[in-house]
N, C-alpha and C positions, 0 to 999 in steps of 0.2 A: 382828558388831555391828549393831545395830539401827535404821537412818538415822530421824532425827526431825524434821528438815527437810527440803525441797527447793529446787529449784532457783527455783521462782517465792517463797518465802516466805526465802530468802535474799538474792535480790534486793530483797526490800521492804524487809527489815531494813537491807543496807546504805543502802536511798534514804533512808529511818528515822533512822538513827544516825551513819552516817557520809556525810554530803552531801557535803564535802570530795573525796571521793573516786567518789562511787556513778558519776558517770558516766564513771569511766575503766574502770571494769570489770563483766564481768558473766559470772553461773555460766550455766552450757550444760547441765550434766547432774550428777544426782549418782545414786551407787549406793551399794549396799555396801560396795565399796572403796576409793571414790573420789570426786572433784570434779573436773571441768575447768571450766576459770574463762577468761575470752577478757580479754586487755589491747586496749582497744580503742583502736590507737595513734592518738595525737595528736602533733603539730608538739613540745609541750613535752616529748615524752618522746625526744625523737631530741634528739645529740650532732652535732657537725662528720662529716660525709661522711653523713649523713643514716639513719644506723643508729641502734635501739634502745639507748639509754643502759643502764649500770651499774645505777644505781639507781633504773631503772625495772624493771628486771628482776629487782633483790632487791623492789622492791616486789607486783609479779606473784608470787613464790615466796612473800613471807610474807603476801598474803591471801589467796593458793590453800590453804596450813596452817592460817590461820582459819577457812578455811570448811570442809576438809573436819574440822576439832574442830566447831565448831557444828552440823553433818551427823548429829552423835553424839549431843552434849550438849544441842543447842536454842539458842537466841539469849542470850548470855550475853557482853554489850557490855564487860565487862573481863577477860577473858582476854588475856595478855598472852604477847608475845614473849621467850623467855628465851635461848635462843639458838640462832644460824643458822650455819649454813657453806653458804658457797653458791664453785660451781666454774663460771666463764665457759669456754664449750668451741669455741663457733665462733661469727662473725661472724650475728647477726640477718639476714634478707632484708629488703630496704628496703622499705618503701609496702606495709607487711602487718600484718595483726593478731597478737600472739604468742598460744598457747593454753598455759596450765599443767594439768599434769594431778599431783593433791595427791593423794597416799595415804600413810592412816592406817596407819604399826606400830603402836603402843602408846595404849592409852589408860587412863589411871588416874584415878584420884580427885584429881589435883591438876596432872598434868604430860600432855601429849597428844606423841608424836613422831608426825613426818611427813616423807614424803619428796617432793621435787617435781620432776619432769621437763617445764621448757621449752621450745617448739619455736615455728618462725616457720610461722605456720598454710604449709598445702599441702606442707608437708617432713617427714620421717622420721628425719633425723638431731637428737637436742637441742643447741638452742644452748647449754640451762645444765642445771647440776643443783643441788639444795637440800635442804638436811635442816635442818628447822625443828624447835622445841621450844616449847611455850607452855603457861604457867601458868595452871590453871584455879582461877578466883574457887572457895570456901567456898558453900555452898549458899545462898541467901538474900541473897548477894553480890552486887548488880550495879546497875548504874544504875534509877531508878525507870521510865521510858521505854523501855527495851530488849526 
């Protein structure tokens, strides 16, 4: 498959489109089979004992699957999330940045799978895993700005 973005033109887009979020995350590298995408933790994303929350770390899984479908497809601001199974596997390292690394199985004409392996940066075990699915907008589909 044939990457049509990268990593500095996917960071524009999210600062672009989605501000809400651009500064919680940022892509590091993208290839042919891949994105790794860096959650760059903050105070709001840690729970009581000072670990990496739940659903900061589904949120890290499903725009690491965003971005490695947009990696493919090109910047295409409504593609949406159809469904996730995500597996918490061990405890986050504290006062560390988490790194998703997002690769593409399947990519179709409407539906993209992906799979996501989270780690607390400087370690080798993953804390999580994620199989994402997202629905790709209709050609000519997408917000005017995107």
């Amino acid at each position: 498959m044939t990457v049509v973005m990268d990593a500095a033109q996917m960071n524009a887009f999210l600062g672009k489109v989605f501000l809400e979020v651009a500064d919680e995350f940022r892509v590091e590298e993208v290839t042919e089979t891949g994105v790794t995408l860096r959650l760059l933790v903050q105070n709001r994303h840690l729970r009581p004992g000072g670990t990496v929350s739940g659903p900061a770390m589904f949120g890290l899984a499903d725009v690491a699957a965003y971005m490695v479908t947009l990696a493919h497809i090109g910047p295409r601001a409504l593609a949406v999330t159809t469904n996730c199974s995500i597996d918490f596997m061990r405890k986050p390292a504290a006062g560390v940045d988490l790194l998703a690394y997002g690769r593409l199985l399947k990519l179709g004409k409407t539906l993209s799978v992906s799979d996501v392996l989270i780690y607390s940066e400087g370690t080798d075990k993953p804390v999580a895993r994620a199989s994402l699915t997202y629905a790709i907008p209709p050609a000519g589909v997408d917000l005017p700005h995107a």
